[in-house]
DSSP file (Angstrom, degrees, kcal/mol; ACC not computed):
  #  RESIDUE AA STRUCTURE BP1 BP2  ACC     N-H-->O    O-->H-N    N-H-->O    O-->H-N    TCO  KAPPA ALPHA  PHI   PSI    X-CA   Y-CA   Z-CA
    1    1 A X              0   0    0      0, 0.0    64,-1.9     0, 0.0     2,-0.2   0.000 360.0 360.0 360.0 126.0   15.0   19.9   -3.5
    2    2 A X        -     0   0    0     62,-0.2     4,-0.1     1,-0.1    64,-0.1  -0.691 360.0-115.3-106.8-172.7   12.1   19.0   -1.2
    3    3 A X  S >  S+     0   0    0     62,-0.5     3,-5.0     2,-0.2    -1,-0.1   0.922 116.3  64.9 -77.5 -62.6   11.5   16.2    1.1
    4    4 A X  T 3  S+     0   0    0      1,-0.3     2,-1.4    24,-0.1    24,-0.1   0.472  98.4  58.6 -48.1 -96.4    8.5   15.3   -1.4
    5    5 A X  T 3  S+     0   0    0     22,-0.0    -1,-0.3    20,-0.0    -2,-0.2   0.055  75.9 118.4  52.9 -54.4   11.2   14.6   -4.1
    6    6 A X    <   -     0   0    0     -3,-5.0     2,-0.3    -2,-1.4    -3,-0.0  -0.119  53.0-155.1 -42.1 135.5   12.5   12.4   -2.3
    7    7 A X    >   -     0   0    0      1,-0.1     3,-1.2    18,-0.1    18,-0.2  -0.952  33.6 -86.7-126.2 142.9   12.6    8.3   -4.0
    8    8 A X  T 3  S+     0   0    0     -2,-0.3    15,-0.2     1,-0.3    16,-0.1   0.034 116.8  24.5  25.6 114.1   12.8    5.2   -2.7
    9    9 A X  T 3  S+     0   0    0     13,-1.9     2,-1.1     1,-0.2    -1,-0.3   0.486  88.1 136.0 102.3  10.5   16.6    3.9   -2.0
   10   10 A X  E <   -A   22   0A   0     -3,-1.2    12,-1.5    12,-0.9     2,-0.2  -0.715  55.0-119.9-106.4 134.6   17.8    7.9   -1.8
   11   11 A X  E     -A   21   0A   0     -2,-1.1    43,-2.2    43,-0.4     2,-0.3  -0.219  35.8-175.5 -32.7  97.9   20.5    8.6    1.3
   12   12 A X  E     -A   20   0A   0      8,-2.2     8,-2.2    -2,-0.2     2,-0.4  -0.930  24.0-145.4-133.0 159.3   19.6   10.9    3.8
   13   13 A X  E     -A   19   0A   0     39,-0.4    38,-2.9    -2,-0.3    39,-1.9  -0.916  25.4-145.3-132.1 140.3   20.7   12.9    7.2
   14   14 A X    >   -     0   0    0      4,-2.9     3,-1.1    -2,-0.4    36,-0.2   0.264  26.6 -98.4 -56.5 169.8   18.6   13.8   10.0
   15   15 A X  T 3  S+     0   0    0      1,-0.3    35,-0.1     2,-0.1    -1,-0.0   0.745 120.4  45.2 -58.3 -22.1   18.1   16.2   12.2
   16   16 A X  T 3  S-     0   0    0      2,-0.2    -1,-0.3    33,-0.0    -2,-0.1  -0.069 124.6 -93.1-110.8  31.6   19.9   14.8   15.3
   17   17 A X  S <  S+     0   0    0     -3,-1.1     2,-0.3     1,-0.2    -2,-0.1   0.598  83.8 132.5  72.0   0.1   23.2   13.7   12.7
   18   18 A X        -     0   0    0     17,-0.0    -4,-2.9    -5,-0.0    -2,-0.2  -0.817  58.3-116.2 -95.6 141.8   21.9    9.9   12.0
   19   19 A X  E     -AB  13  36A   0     17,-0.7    17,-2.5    -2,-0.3     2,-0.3  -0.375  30.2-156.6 -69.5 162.9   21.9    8.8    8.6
   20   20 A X  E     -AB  12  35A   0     -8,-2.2    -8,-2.2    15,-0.3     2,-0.3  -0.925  15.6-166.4-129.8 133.0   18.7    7.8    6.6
   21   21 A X  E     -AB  11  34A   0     13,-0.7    13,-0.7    -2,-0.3   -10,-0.2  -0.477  30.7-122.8-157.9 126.2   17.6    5.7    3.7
   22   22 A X  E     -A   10   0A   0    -12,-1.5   -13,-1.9    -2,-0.3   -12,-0.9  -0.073  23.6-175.6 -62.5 127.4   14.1    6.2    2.3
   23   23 A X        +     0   0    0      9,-0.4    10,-0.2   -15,-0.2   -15,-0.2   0.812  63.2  32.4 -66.1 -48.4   11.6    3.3    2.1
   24   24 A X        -     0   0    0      8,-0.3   -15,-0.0   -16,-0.1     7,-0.0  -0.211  65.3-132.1-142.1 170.9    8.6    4.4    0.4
   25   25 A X        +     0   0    0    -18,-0.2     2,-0.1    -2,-0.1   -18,-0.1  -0.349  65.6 123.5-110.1  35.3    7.8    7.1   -2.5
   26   26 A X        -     0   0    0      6,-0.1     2,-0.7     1,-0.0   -20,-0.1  -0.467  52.0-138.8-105.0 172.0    4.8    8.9   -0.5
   27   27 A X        +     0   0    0     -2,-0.1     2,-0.3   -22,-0.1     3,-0.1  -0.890  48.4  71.1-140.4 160.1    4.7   12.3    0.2
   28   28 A X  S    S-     0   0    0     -2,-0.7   -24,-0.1     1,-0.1    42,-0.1  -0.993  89.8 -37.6 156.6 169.8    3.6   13.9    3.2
   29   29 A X  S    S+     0   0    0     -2,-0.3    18,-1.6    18,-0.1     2,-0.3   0.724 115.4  35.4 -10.3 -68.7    4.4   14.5    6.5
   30   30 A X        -     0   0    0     16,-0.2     2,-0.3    17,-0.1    16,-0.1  -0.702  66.9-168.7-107.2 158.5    6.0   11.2    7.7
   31   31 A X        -     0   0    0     -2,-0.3    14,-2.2     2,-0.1     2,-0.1  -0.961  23.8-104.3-163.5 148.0    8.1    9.2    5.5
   32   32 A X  E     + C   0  44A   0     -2,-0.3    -9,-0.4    12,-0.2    -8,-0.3  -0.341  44.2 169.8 -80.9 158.6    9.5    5.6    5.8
   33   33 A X  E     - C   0  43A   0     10,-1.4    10,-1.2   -11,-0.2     2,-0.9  -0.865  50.0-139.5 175.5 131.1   13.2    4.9    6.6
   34   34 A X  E     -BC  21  42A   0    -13,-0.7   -13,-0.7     8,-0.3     2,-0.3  -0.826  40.0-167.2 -75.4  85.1   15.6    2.9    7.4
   35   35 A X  E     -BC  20  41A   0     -2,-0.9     6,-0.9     6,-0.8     2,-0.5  -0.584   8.6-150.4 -84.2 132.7   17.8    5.4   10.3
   36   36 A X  E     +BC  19  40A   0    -17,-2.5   -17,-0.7    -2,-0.3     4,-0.2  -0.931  45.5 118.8-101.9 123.7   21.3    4.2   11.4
   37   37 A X  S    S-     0   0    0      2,-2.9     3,-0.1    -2,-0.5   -18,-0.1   0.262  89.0 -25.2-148.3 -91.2   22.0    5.3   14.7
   38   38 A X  S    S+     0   0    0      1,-0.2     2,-0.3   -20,-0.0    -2,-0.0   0.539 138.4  11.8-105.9 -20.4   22.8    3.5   17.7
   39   39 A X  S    S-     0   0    0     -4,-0.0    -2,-2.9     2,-0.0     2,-0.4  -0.925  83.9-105.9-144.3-171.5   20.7    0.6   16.0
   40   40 A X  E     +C   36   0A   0     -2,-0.3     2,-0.3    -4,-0.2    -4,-0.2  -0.937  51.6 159.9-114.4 130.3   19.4   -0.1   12.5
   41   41 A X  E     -C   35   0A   0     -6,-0.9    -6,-0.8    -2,-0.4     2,-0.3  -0.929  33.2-140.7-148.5 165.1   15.8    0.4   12.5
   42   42 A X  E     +C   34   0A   0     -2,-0.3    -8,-0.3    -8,-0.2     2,-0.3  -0.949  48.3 110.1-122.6 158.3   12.7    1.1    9.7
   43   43 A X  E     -C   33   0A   0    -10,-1.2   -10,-1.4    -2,-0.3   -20,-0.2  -0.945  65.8 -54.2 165.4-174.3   10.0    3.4   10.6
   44   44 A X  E     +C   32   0A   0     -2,-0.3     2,-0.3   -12,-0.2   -12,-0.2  -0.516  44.6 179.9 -79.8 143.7    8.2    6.8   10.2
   45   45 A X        -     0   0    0    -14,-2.2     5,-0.2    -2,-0.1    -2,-0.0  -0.803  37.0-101.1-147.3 129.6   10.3    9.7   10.6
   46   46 A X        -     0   0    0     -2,-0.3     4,-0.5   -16,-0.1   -16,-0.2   0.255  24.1-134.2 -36.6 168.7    8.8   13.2   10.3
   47   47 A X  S >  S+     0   0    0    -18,-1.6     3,-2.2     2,-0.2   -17,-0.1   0.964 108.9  58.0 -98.8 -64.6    9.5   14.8    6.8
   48   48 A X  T 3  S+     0   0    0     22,-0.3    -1,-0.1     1,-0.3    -2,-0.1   0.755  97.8  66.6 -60.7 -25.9   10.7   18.3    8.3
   49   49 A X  T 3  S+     0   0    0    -35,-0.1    -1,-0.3     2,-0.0    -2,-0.2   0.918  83.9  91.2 -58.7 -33.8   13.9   15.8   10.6
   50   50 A X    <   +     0   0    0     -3,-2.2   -36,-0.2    -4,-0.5   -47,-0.1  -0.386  52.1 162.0 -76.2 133.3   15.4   15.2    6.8
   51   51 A X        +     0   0    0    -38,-2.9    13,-2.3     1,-0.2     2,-0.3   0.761  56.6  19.2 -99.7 -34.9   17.9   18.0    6.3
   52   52 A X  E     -D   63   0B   0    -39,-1.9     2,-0.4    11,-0.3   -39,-0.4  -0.840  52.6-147.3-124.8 161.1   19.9   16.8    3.6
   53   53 A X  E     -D   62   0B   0      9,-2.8     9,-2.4    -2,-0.3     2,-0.5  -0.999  28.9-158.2-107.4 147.7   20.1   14.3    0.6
   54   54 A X  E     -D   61   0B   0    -43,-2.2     2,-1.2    -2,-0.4   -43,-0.4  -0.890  18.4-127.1-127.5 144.5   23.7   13.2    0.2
   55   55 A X     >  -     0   0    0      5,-2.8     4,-3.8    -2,-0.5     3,-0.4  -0.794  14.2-145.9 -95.9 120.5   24.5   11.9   -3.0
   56   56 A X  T  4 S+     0   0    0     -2,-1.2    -1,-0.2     1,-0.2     5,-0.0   0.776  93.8  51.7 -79.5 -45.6   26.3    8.2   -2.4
   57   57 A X  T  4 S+     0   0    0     -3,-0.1    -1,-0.2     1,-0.1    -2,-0.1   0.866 125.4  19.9 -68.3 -24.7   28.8    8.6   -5.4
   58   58 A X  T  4 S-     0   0    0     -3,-0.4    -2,-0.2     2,-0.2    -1,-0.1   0.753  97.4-126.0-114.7 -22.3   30.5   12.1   -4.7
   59   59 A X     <  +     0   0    0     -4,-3.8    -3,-0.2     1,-0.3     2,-0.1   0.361  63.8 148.8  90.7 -23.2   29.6   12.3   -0.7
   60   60 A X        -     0   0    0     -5,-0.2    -5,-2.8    -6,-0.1     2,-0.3  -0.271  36.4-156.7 -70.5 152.2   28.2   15.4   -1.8
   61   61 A X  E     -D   54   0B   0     -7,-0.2     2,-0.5    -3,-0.1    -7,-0.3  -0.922   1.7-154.7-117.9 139.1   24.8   16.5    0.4
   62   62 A X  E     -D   53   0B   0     -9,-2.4    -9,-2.8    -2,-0.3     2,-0.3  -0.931  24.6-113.0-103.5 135.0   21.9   19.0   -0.9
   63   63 A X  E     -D   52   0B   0     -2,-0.5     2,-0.6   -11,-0.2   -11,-0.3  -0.176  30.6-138.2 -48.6 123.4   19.8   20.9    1.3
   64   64 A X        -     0   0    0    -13,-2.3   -62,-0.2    -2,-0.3    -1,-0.1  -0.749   7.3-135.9-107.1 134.0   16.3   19.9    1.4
   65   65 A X        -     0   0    0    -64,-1.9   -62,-0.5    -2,-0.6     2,-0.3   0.172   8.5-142.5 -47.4 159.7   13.4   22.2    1.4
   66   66 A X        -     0   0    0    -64,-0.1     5,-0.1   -63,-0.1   -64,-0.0  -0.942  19.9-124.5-144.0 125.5   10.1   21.8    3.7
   67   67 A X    >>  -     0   0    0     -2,-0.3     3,-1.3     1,-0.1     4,-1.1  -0.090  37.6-103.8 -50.7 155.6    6.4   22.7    2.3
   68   68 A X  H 3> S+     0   0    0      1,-0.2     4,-1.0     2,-0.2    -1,-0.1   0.722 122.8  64.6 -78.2   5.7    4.8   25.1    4.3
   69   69 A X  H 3> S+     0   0    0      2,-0.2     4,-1.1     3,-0.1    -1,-0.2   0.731 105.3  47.6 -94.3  -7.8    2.7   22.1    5.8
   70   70 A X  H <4 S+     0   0    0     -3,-1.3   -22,-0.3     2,-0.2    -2,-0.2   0.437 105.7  55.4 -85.2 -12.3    5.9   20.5    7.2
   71   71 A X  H  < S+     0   0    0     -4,-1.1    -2,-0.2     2,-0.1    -3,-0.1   0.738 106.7  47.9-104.6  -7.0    6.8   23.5    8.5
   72   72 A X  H >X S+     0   0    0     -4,-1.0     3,-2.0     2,-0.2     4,-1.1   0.816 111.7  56.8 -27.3 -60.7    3.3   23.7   10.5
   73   73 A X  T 3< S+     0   0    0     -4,-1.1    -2,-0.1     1,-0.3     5,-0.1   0.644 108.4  43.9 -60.6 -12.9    4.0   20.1   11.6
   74   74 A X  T 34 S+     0   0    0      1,-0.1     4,-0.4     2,-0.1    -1,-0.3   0.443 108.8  50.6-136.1   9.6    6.8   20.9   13.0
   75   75 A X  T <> S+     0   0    0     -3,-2.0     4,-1.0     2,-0.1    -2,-0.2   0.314 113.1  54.0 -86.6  -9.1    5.9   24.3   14.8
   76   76 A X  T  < S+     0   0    0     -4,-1.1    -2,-0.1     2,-0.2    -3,-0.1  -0.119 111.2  44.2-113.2  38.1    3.0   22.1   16.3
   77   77 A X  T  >>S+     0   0    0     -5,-0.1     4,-4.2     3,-0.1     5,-0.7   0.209 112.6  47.9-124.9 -64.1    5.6   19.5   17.5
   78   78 A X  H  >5S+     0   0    0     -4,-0.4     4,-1.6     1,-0.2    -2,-0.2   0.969 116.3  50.0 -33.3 -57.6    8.2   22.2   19.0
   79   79 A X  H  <5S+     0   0    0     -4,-1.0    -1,-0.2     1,-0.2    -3,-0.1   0.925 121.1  33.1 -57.9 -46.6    4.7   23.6   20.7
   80   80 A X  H  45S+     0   0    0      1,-0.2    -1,-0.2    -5,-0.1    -2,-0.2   0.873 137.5  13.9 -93.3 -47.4    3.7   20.0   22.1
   81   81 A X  H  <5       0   0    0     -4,-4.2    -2,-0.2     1,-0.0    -3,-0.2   0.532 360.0 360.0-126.3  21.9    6.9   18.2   22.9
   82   82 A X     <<       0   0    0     -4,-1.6    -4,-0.2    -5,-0.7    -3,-0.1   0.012 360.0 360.0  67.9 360.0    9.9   21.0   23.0
């Protein structure tokens, strides 16, 4: 599955271990979300941080894919901020 795929209301976990769950139906780069982590917040969060979708009834998680323009974005982010 990739990140573009992704709908409105579907569960997801980050890179750093915080759970996710996605606002919007756009596709792209950034994507809107609602993170829990040390607070509850909504905001952009890069496309290539979603790792998984976890499926809410079974617990079960799928890996999620990145386009090769997410995976640009996110060699020119390693390159820029480490």
């Amino acid at each position: 599955m990739e990140t573009n795929e992704l709908k409105k209301g579907d569960r997801v976990v980050l890179a750093n271990g915080w759970k996710a769950t996605i606002e919007d139906n756009r596709k792209g780069n950034t994507r809107l979300a609602t993170v829990y982590g040390i607070f509850t917040e909504m905001g952009s969060v890069y496309s290539h941080d979603i790792l998984y979708k976890v499926d809410m009834t079974t617990g079960q998680t799928t890996p999620i894919d990145h386009t090769p323009q997410q995976n640009k974005c996110k060699t020119m982010n390693n390159l820029l901020f480490g």
